[in-house]
N, CA, C and O atoms as a GROMACS GRO file, in nm:
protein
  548
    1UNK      N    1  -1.794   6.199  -4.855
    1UNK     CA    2  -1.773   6.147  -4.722
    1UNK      C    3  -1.891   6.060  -4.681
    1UNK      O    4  -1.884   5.958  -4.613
    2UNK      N    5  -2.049   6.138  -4.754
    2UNK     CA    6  -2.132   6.019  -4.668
    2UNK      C    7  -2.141   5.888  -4.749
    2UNK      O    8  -2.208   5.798  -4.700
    3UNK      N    9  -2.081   5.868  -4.866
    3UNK     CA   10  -2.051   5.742  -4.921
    3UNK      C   11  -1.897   5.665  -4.899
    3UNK      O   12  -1.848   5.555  -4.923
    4UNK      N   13  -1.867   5.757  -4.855
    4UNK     CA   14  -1.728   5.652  -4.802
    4UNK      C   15  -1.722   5.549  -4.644
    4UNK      O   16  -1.674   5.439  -4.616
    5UNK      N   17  -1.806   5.666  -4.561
    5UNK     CA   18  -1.810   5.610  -4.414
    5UNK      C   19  -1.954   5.669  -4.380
    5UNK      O   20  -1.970   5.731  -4.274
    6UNK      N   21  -2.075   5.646  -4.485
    6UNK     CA   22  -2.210   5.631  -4.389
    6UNK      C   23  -2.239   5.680  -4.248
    6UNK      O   24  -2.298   5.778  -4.203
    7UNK      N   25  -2.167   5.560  -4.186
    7UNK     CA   26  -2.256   5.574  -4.041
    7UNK      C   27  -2.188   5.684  -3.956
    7UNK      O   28  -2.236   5.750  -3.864
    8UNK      N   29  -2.041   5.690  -4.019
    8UNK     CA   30  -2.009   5.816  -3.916
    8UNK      C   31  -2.072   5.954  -3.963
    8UNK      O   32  -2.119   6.045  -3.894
    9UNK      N   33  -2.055   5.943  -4.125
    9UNK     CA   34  -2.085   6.063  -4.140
    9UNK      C   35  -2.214   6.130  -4.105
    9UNK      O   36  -2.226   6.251  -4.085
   10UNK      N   37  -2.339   6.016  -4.097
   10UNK     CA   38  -2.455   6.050  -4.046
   10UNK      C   39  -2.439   6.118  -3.901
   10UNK      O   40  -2.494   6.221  -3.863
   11UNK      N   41  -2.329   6.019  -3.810
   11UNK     CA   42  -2.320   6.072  -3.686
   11UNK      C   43  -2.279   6.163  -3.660
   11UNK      O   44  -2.286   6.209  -3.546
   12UNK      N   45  -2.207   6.232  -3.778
   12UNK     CA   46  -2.083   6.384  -3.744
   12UNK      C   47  -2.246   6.513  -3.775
   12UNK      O   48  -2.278   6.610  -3.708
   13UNK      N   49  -2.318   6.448  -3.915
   13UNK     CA   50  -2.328   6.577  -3.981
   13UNK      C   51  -2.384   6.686  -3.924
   13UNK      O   52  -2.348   6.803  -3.940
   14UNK      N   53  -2.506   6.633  -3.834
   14UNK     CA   54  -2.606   6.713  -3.750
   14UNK      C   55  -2.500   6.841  -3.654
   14UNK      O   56  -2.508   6.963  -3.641
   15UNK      N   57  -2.411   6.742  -3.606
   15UNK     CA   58  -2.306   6.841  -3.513
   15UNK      C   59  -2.295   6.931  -3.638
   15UNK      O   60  -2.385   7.011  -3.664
   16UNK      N   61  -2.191   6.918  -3.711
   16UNK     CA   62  -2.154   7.029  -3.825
   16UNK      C   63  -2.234   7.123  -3.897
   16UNK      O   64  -2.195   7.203  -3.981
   17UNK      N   65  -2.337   7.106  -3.858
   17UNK     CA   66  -2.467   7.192  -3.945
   17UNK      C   67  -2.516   7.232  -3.820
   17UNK      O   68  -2.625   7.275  -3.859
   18UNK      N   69  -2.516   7.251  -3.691
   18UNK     CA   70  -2.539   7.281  -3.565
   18UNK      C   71  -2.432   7.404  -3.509
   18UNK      O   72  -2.456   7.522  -3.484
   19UNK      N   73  -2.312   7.331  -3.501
   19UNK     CA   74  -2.245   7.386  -3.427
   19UNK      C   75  -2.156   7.456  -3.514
   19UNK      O   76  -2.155   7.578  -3.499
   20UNK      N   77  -2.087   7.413  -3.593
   20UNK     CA   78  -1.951   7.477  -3.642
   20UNK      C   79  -1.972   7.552  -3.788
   20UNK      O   80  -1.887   7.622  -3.842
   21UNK      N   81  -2.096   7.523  -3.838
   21UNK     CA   82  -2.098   7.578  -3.966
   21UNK      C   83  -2.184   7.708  -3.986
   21UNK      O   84  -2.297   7.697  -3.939
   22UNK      N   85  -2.159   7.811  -4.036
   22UNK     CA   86  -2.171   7.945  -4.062
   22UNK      C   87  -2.263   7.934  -4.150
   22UNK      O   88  -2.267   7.840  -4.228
   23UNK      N   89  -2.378   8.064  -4.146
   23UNK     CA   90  -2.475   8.058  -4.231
   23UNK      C   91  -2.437   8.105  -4.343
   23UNK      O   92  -2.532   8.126  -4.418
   24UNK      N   93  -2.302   8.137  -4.398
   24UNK     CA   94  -2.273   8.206  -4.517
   24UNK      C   95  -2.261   8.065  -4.589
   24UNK      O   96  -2.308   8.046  -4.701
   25UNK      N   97  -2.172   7.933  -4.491
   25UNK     CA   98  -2.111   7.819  -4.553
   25UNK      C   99  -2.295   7.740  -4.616
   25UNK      O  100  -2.328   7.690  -4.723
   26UNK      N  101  -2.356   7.760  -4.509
   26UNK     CA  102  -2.518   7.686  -4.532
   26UNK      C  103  -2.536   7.768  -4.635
   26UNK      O  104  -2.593   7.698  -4.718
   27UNK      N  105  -2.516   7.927  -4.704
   27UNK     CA  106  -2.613   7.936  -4.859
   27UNK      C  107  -2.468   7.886  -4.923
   27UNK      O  108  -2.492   7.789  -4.996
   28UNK      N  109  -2.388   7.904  -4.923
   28UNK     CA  110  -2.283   7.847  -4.977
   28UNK      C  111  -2.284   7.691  -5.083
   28UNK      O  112  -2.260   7.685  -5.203
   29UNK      N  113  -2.325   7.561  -4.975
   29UNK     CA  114  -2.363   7.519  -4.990
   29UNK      C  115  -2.489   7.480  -5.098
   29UNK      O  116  -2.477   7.403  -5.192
   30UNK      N  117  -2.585   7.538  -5.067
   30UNK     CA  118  -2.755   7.512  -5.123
   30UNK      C  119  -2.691   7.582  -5.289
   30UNK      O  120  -2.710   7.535  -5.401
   31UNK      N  121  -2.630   7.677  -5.258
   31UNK     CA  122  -2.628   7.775  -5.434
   31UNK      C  123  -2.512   7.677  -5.475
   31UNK      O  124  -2.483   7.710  -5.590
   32UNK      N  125  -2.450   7.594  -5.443
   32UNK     CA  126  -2.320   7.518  -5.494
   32UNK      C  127  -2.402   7.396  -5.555
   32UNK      O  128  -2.384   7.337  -5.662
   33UNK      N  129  -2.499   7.376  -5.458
   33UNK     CA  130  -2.566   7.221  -5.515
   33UNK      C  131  -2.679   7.231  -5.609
   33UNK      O  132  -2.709   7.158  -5.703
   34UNK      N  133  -2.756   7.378  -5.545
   34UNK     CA  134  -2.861   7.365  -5.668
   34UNK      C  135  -2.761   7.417  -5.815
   34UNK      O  136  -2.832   7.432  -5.914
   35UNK      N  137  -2.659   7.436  -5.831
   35UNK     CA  138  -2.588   7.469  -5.952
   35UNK      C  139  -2.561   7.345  -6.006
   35UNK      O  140  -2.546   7.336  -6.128
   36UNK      N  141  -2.551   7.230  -5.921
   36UNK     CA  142  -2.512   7.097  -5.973
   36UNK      C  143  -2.624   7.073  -5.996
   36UNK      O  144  -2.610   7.031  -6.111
   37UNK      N  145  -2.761   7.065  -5.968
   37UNK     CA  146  -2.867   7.012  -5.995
   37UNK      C  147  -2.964   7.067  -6.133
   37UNK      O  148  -3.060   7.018  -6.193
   38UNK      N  149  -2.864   7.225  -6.150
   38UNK     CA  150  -2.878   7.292  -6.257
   38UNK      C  151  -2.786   7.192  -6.391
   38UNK      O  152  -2.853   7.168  -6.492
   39UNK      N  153  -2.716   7.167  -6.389
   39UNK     CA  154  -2.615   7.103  -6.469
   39UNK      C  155  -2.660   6.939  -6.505
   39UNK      O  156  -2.656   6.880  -6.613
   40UNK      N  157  -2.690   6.906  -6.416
   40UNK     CA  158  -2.681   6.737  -6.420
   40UNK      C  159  -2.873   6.742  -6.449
   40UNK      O  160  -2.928   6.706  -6.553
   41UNK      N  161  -2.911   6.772  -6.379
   41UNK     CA  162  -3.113   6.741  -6.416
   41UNK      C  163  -3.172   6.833  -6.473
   41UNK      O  164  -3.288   6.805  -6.502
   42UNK      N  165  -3.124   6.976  -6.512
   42UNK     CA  166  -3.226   7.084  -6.536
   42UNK      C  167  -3.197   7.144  -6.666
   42UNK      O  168  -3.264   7.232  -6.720
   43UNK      N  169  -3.074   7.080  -6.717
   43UNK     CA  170  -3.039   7.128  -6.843
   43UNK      C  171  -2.905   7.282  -6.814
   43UNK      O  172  -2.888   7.383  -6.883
   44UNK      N  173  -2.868   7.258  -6.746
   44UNK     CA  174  -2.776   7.327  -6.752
   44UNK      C  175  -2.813   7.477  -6.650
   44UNK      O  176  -2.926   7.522  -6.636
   45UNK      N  177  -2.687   7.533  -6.586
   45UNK     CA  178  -2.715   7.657  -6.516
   45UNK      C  179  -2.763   7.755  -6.624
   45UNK      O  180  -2.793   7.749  -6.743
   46UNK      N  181  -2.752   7.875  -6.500
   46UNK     CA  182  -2.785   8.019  -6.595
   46UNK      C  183  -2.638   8.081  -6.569
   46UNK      O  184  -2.597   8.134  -6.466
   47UNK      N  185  -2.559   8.054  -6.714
   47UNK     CA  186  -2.476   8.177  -6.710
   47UNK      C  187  -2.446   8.282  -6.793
   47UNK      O  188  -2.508   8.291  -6.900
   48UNK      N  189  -2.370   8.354  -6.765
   48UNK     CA  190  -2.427   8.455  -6.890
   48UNK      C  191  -2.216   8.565  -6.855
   48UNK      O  192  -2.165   8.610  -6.753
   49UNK      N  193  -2.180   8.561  -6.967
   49UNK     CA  194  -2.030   8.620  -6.936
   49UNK      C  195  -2.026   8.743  -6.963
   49UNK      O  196  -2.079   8.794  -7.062
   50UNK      N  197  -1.966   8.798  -6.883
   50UNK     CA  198  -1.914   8.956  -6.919
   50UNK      C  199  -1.816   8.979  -6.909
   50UNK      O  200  -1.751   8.910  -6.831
   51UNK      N  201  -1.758   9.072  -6.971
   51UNK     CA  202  -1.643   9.138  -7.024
   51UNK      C  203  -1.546   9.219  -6.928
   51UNK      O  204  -1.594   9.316  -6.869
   52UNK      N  205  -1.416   9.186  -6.910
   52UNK     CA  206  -1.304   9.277  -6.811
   52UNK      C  207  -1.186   9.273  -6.845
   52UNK      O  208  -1.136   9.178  -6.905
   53UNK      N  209  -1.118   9.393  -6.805
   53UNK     CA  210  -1.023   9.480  -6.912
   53UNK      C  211  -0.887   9.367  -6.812
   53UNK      O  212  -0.883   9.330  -6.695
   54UNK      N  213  -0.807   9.348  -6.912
   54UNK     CA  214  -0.675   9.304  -6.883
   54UNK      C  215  -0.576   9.322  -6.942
   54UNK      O  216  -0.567   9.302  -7.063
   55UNK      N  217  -0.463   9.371  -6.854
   55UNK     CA  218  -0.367   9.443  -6.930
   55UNK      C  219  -0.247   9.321  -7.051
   55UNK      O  220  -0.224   9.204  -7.018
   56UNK      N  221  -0.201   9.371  -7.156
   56UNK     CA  222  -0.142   9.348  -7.244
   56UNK      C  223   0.012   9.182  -7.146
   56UNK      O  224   0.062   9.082  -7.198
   57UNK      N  225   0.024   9.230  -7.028
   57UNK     CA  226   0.100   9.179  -7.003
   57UNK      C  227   0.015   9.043  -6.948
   57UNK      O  228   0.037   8.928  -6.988
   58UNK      N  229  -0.063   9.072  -6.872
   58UNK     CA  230  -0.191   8.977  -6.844
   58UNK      C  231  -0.220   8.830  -6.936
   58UNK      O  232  -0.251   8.714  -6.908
   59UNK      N  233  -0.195   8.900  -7.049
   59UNK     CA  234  -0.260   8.795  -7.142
   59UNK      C  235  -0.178   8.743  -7.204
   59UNK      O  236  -0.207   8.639  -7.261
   60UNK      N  237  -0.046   8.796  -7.214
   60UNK     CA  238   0.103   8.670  -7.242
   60UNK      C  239   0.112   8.613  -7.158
   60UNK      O  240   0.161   8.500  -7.153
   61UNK      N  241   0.062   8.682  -7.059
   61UNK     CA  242   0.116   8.555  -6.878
   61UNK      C  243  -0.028   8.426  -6.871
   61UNK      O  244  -0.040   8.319  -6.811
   62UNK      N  245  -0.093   8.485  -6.940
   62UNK     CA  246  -0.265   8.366  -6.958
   62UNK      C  247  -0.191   8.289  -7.047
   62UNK      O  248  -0.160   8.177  -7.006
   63UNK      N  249  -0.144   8.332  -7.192
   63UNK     CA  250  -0.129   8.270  -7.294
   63UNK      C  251   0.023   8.159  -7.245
   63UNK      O  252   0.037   8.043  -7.283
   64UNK      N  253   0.111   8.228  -7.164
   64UNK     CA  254   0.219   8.121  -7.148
   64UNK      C  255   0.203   8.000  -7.084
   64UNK      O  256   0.271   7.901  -7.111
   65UNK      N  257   0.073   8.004  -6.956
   65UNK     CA  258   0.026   7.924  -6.850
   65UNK      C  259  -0.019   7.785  -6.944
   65UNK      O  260   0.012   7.666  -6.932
   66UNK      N  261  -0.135   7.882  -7.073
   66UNK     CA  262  -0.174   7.796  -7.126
   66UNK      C  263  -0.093   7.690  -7.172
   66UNK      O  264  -0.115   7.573  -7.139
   67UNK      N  265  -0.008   7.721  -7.242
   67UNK     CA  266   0.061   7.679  -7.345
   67UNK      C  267   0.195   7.598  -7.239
   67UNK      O  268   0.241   7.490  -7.277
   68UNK      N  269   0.219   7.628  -7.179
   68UNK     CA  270   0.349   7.532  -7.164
   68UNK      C  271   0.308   7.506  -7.013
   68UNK      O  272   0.401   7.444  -6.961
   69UNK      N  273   0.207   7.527  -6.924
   69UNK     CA  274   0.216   7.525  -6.802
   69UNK      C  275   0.255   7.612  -6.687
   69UNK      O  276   0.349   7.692  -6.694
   70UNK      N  277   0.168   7.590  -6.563
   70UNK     CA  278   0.236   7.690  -6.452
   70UNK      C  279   0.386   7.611  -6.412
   70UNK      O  280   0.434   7.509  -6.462
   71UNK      N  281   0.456   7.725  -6.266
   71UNK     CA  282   0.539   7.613  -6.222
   71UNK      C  283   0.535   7.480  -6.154
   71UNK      O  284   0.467   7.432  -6.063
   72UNK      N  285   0.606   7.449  -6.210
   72UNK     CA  286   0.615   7.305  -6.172
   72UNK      C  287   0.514   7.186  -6.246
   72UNK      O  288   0.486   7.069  -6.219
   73UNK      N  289   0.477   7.278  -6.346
   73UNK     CA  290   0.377   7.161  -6.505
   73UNK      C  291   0.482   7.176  -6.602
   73UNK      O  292   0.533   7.288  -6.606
   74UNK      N  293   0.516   7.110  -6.661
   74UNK     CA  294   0.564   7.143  -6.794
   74UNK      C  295   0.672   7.203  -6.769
   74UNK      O  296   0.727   7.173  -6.663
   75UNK      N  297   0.748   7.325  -6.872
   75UNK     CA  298   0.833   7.379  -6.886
   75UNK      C  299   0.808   7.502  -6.760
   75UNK      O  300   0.720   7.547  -6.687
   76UNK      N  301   0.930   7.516  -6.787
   76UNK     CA  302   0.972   7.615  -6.650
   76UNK      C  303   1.000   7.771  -6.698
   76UNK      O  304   1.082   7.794  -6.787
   77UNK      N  305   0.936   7.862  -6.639
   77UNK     CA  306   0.892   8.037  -6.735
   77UNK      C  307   1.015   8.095  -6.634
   77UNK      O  308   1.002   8.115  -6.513
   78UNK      N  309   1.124   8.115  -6.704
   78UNK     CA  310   1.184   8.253  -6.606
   78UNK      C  311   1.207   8.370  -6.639
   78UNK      O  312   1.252   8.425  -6.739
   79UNK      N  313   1.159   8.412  -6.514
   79UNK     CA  314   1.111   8.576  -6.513
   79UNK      C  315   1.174   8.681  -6.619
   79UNK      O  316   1.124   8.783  -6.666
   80UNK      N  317   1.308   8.619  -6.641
   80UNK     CA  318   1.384   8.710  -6.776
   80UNK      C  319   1.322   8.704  -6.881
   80UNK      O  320   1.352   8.788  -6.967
   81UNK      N  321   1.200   8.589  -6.917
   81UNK     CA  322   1.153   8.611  -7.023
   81UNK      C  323   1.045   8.658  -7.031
   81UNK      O  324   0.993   8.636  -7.141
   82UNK      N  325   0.952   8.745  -6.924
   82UNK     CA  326   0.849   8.730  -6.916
   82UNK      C  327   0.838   8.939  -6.975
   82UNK      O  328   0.927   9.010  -7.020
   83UNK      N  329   0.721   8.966  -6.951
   83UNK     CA  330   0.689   9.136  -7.033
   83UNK      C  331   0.733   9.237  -6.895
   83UNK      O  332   0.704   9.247  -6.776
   84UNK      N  333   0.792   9.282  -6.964
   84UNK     CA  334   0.839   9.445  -6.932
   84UNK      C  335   0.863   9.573  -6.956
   84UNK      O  336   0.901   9.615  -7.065
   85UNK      N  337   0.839   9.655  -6.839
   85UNK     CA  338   0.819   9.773  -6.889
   85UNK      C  339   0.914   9.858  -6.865
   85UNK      O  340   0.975   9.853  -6.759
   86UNK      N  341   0.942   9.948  -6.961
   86UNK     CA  342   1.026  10.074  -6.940
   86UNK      C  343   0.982  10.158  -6.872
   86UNK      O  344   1.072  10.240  -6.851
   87UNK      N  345   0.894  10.187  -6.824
   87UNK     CA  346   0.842  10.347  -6.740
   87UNK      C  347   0.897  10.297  -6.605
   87UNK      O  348   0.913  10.186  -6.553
   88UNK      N  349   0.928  10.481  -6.557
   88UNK     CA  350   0.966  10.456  -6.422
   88UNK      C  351   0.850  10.378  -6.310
   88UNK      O  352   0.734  10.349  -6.338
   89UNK      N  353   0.927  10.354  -6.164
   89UNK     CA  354   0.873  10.284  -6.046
   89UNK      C  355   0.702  10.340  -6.017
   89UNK      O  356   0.668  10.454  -5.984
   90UNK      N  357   0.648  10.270  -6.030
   90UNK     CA  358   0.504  10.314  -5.984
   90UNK      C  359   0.434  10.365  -6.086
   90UNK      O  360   0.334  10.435  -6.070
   91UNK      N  361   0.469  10.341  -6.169
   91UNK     CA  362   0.374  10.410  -6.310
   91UNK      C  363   0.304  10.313  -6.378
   91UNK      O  364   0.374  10.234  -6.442
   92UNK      N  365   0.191  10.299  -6.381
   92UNK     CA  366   0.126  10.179  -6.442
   92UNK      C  367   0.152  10.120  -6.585
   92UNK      O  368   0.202  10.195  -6.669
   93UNK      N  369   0.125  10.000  -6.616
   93UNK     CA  370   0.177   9.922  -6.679
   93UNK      C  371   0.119   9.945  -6.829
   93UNK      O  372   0.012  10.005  -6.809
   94UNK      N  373   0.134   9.928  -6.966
   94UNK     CA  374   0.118   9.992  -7.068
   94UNK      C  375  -0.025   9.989  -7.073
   94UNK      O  376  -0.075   9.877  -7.062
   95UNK      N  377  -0.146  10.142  -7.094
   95UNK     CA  378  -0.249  10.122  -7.090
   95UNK      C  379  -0.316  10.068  -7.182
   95UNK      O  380  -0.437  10.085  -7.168
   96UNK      N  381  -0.266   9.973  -7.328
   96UNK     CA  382  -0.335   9.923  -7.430
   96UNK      C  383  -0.384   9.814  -7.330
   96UNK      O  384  -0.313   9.748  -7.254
   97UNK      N  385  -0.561   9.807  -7.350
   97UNK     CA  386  -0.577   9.672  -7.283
   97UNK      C  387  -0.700   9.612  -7.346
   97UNK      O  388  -0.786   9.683  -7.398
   98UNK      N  389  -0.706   9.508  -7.343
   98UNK     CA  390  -0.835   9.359  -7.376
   98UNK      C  391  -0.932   9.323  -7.298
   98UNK      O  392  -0.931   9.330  -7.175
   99UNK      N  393  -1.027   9.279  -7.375
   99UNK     CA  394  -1.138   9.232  -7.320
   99UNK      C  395  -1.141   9.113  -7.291
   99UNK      O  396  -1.128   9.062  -7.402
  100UNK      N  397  -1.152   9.003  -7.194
  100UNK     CA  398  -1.150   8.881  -7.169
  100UNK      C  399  -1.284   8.815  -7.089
  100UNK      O  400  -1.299   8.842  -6.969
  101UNK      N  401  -1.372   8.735  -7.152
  101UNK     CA  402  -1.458   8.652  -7.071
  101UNK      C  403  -1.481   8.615  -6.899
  101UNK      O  404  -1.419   8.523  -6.846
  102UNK      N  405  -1.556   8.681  -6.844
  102UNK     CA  406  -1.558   8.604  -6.728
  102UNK      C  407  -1.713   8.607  -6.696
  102UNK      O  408  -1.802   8.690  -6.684
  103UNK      N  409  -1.699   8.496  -6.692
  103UNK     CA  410  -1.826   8.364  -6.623
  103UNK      C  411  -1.901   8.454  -6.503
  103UNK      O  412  -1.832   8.518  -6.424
  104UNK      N  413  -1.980   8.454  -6.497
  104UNK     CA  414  -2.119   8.524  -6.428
  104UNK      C  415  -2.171   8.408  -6.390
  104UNK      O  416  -2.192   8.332  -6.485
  105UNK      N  417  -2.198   8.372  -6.296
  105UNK     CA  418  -2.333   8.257  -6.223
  105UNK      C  419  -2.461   8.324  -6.202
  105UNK      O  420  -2.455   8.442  -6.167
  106UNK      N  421  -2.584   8.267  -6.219
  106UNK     CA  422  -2.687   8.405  -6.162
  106UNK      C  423  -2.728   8.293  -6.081
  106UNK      O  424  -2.729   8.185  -6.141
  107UNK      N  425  -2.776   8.293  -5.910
  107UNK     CA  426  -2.851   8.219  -5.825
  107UNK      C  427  -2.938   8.276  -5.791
  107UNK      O  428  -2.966   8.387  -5.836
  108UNK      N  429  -3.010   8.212  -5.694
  108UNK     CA  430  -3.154   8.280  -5.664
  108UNK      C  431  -3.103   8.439  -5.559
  108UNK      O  432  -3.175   8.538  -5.543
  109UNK      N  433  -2.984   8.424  -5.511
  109UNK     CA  434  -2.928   8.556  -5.459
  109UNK      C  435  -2.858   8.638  -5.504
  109UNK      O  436  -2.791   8.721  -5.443
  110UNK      N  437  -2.871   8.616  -5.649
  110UNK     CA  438  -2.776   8.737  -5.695
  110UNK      C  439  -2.710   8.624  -5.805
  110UNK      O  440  -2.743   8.511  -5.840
  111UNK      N  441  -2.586   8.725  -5.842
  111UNK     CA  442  -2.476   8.688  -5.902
  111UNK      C  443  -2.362   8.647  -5.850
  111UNK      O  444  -2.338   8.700  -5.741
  112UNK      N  445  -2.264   8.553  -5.896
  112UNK     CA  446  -2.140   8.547  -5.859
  112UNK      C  447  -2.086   8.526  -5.980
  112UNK      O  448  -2.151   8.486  -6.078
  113UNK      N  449  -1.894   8.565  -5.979
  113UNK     CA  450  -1.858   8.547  -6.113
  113UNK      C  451  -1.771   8.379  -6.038
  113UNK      O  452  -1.729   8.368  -5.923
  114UNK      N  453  -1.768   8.292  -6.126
  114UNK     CA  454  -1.754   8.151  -6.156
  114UNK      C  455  -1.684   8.099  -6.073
  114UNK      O  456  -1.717   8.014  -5.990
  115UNK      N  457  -1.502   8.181  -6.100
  115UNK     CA  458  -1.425   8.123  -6.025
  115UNK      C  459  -1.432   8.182  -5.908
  115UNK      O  460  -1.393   8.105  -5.819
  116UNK      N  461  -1.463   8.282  -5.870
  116UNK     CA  462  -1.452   8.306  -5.670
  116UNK      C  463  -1.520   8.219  -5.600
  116UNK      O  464  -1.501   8.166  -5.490
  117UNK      N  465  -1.626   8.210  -5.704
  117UNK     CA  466  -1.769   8.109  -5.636
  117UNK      C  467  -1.696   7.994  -5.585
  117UNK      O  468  -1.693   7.962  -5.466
  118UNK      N  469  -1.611   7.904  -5.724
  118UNK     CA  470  -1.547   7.804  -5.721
  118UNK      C  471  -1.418   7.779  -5.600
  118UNK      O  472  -1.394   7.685  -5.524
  119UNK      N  473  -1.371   7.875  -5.616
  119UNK     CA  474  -1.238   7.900  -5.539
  119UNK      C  475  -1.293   7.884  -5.356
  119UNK      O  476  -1.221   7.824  -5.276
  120UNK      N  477  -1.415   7.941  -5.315
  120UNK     CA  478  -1.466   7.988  -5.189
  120UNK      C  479  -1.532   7.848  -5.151
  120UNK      O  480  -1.528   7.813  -5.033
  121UNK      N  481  -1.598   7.761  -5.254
  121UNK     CA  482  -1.620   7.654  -5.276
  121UNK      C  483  -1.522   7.541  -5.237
  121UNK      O  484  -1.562   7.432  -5.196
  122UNK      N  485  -1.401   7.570  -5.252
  122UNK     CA  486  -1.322   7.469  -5.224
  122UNK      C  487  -1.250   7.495  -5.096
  122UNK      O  488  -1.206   7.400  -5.031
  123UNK      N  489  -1.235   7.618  -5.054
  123UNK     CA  490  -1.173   7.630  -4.920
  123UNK      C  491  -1.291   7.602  -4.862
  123UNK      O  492  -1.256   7.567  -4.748
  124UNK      N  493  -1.430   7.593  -4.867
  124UNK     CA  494  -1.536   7.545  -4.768
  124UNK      C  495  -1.511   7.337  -4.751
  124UNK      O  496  -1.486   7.260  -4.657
  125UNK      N  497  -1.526   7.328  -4.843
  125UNK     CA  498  -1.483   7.181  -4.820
  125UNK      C  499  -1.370   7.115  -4.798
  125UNK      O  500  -1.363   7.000  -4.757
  126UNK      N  501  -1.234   7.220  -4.838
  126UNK     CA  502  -1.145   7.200  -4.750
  126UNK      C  503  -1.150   7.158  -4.578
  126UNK      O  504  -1.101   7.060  -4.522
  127UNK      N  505  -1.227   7.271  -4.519
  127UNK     CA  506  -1.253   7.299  -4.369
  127UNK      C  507  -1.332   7.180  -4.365
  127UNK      O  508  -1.313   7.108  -4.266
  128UNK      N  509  -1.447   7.130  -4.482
  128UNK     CA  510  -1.540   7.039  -4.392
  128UNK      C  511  -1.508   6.909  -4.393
  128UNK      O  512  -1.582   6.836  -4.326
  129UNK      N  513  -1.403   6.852  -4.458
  129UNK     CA  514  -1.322   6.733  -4.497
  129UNK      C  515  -1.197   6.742  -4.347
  129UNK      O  516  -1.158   6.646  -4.280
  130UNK      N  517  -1.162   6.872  -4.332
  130UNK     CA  518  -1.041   6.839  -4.222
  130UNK      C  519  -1.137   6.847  -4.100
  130UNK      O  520  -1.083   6.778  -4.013
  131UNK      N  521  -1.227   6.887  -4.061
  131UNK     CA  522  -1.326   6.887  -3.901
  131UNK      C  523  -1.391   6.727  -3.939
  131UNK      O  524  -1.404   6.646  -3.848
  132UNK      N  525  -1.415   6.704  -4.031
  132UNK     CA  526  -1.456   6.569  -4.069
  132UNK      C  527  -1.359   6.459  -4.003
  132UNK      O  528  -1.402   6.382  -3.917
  133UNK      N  529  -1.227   6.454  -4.048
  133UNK     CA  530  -1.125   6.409  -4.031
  133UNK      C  531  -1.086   6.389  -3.921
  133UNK      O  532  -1.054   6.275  -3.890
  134UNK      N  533  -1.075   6.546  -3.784
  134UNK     CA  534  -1.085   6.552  -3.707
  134UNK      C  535  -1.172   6.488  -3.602
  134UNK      O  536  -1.127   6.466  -3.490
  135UNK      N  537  -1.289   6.458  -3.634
  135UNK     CA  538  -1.386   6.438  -3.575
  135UNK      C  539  -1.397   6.231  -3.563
  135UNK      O  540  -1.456   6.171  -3.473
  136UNK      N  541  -1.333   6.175  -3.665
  136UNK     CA  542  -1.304   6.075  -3.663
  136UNK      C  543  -1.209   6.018  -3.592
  136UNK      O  544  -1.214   5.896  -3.575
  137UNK      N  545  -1.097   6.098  -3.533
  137UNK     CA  546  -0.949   6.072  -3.474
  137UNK      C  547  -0.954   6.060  -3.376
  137UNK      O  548  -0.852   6.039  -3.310
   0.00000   0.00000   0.00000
């Protein structure tokens, strides 16, 4: 935004870092950028992956996404073909289960694992692109 429209955005930002923005969104922020500054100038972040159990059905439903797409990419998954179980209502789902990778961030506050970071990341700039928006109208 501050390379698209400069002078407003100079004029919005002070308000938005004043008034409307939350100190969770301000470390939010700083650990989002020094991660980019980790990547692009410093040789890369610190991550480090650990291991979480996912069930058998989990990982045909990873492996189908991969492979042919969610809905509305590619081919179309219906539910008749997808894993099921014989045990009765409420009984958990077959306990053979796998180990699968997930991404650890370490920042100067801790840890986060990758995608929440990412995910929390984008509904923040969601909000600051539409008050942005707003603020221009």
């Amino acid at each position: 935004m501050g390379h698209e429209e400069p002078a407003k955005y100079k004029a919005w930002k002070p308000v938005w870092e004043k008034q409307l923005r939350l100190p969770e969104e301000k470390a939010l922020e700083d650990t989002t950028n020094e991660l980019r500054l980790d990547e692009v100038k410093r040789g890369g972040a610190q991550v480090r992956m650990d291991w979480e159990e996912m069930t058998v059905a989990e990982m045909i439903a990873l492996d189908h996404e991969s492979s042919y797409g969610s809905y509305g990419y590619g081919y179309y998954w219906h539910p008749a073909y997808g894993v099921h179980s014989s045990s009765m209502p409420g009984v958990p789902q077959p306990a053979q289960k796998r180990l699968r990778a997930s991404p650890i961030v370490v920042t100067k506050d801790g840890e986060a694992k990758m995608i929440e970071l990412g995910k929390t990341y984008i509904e923040y700039l969601e909000k600051k692109v539409a008050a942005f928006e707003a603020a221009l109208a």
